[in-house]
C-alpha positions in Angstrom: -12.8 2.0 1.0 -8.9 2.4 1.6 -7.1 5.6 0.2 -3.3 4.8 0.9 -0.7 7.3 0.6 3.0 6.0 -0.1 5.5 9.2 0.2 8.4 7.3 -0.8 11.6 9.1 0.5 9.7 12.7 0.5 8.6 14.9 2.8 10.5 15.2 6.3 8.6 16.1 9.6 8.6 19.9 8.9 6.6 19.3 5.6 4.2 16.2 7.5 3.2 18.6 9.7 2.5 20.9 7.1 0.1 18.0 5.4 -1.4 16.9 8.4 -2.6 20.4 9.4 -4.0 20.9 5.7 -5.8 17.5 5.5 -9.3 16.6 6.1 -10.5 13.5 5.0 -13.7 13.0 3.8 -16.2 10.6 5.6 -16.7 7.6 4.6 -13.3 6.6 3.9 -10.2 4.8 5.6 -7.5 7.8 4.6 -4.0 6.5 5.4 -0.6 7.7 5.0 2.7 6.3 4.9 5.4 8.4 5.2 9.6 7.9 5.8 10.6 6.6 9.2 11.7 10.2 10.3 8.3 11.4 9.9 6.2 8.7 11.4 6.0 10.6 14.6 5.2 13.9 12.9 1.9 12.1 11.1 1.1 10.5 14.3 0.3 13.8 16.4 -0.9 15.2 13.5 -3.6 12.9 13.8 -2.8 11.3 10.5 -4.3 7.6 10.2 0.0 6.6 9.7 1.5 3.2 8.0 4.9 2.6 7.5 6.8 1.9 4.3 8.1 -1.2 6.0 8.5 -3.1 9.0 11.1 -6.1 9.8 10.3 -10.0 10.8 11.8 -9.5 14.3 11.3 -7.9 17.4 14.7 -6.2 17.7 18.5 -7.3 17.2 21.4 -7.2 14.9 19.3 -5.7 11.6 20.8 -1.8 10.6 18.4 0.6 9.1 15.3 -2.0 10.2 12.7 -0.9 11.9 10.8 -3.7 14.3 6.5 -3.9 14.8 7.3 -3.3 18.2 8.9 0.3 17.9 6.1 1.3 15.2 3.5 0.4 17.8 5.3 2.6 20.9 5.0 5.3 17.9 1.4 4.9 17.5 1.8 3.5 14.0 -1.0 1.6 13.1 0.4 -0.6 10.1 3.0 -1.2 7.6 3.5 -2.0 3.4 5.4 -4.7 3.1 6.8 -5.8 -0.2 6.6 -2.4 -2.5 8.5 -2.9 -5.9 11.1 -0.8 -4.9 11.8 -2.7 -2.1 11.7 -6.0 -4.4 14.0 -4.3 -6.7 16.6 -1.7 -5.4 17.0 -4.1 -2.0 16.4 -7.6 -2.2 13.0 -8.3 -1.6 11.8 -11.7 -1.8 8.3 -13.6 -1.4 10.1 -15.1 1.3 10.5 -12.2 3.2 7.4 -10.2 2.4 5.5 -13.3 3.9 8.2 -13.1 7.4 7.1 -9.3 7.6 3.6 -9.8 7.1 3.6 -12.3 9.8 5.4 -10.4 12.1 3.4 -7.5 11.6 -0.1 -8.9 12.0 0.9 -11.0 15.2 2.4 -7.4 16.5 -0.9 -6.0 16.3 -0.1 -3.9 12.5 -2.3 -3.8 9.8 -0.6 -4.8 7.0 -0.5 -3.5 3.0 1.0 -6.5 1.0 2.4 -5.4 -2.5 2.3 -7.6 -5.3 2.5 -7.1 -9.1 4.1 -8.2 -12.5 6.7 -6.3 -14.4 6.4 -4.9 -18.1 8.7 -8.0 -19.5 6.2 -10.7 -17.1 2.8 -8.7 -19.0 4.4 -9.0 -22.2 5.3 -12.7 -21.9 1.7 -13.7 -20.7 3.0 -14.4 -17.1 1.1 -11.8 -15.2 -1.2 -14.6 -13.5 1.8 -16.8 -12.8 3.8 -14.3 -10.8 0.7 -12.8 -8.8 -0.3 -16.4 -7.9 3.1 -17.1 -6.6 3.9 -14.0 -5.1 -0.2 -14.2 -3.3 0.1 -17.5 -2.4 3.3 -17.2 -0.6 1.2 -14.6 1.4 -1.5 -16.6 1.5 -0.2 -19.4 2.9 2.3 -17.7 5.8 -0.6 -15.6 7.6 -4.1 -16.6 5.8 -7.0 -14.0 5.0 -6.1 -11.9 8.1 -8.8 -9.4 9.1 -6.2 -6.9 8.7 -4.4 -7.6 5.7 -4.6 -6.1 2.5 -3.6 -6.7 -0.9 -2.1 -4.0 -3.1 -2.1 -4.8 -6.9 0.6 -2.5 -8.2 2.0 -3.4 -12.1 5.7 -2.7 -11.6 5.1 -1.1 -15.4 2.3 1.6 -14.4 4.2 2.5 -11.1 6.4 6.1 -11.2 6.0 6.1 -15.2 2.5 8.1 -15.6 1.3 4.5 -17.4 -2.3 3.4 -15.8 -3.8 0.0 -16.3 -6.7 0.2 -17.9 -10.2 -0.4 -15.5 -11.0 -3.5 -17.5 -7.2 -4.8 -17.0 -7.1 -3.6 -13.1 -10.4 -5.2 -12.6 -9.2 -8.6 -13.8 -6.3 -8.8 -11.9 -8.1 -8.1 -8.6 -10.6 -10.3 -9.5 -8.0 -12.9 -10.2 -6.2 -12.1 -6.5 -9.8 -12.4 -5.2 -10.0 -16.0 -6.2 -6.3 -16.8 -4.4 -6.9 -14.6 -1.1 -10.5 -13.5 0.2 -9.2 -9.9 1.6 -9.5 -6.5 0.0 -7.3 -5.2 -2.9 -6.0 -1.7 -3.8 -5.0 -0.6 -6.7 -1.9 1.3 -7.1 0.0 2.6 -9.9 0.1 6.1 -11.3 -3.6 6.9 -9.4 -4.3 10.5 -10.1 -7.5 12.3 -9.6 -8.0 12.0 -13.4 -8.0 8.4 -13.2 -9.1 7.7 -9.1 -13.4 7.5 -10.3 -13.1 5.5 -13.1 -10.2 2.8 -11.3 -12.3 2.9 -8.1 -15.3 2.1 -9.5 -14.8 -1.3 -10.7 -16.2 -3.9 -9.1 -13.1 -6.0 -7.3 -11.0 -2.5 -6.6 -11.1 -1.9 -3.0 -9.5 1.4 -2.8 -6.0 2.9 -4.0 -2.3 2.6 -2.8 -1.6 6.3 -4.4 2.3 7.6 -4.9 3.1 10.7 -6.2 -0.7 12.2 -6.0 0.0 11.4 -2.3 1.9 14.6 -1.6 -0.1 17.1 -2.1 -3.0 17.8 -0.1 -5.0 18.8 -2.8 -4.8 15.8 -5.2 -4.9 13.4 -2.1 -7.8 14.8 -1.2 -9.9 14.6 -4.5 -8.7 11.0 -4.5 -9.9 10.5 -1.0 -13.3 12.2 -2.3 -14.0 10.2 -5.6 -13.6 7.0 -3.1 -16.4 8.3 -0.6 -18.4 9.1 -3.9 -18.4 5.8 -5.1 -18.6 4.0 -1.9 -22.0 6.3 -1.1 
């Protein structure tokens, strides 16, 4: 089971260090953490298991404030999100280019976290299996079930807001995503150890893309230890 930690823009190479010297993982499962570009090295030598938040299509060239697969690799970054809401959102994202990263990404040798998820306004209209099919399938189709690609299910809705899809609700969607893409699916939005055993235990979730319960070491960890509970 996958416990992914998103940081967001938090937490600088003083305060990675800091985590990284307080955090154990428990066996039995995969504990990742994706911090903001300055930090990636800090989480590296800390021995961190270390994604990052996002990785560009090409190898290098005319592309400021990208960051290539190539230069995450020299790091000794071992994968990438691609796709987050926020990136959808606040800077452009498209299907389209979610699809060119995760492609470029894979081939590099990255593992890859794909983000995908309807808003409030698409749940409310009845669309949420509309937009996941279109926004899996475009992911689907570019780079196949890759053995190390993974799905994160993230409502835009439950994401930052303290709002939780219900386990019946995050069940059927990963289900759903299941019968599109044969890969494992996270589930991510507003995860918090009050929550992390009863999400994790439904049948299609495959572990948790975690925010803000990400930053501390204590709440990661009891995250991290309701997903080697379940999975024993």
């Amino acid at each position: 089971m996958l416990i992914a930690g998103n940081w967001k823009m938090f937490k600088g190479p003083s305060e990675t260090r800091a985590f990284a010297d307080a955090f154990e993982p428990p066996d039995g499962v995969d504990a990742v953490l994706c911090p903001p570009y300055p930090s990636l090295a800090a989480a590296v030598e800390g021995g961190l298991a270390t994604y990052a938040q996002s990785v560009h299509w090409a190898p290098e060239g005319a592309f400021t404030g990208e960051v290539s697969a190539p230069m995450l690799l020299e790091l000794g970054v071992q994968g990438a999100i691609v796709g987050h809401s926020e990136r959808r959102q606040f800077f452009g994202e498209t299907d389209e280019t979610v699809a060119r990263r995760s492609i470029a990404a894979l081939e590099a040798g990255l593992g890859v976290i794909a983000c995908v998820g309807e808003s409030q306004e698409e749940r409310e209209a009845g669309d949420t299996e509309v937009i996941l099919r279109l926004q899996v399938e475009s992911i689907r189709d570019a780079v196949g079930a890759h053995e190390r690609l993974v799905i994160a299910y993230e409502p835009v809705w439950a994401i930052g807001t303290g709002k939780t899809a219900t386990p019946d609700r995050a069940q059927a969607a990963h289900a759903f995503i299941k019968t599109l893409l044969d890969v494992p699916v996270l589930y991510g939005g507003s995860v918090k150890p009050e929550n992390a055993d009863e999400l994790l235990s439904q049948a299609d979730v495959d572990g948790a893309l975690v925010g803000g319960a990400s930053l501390e070491v204590e709440s990661f960890t009891a995250i991290c230890q309701s997903a080697a509970r379940i999975r024993s």
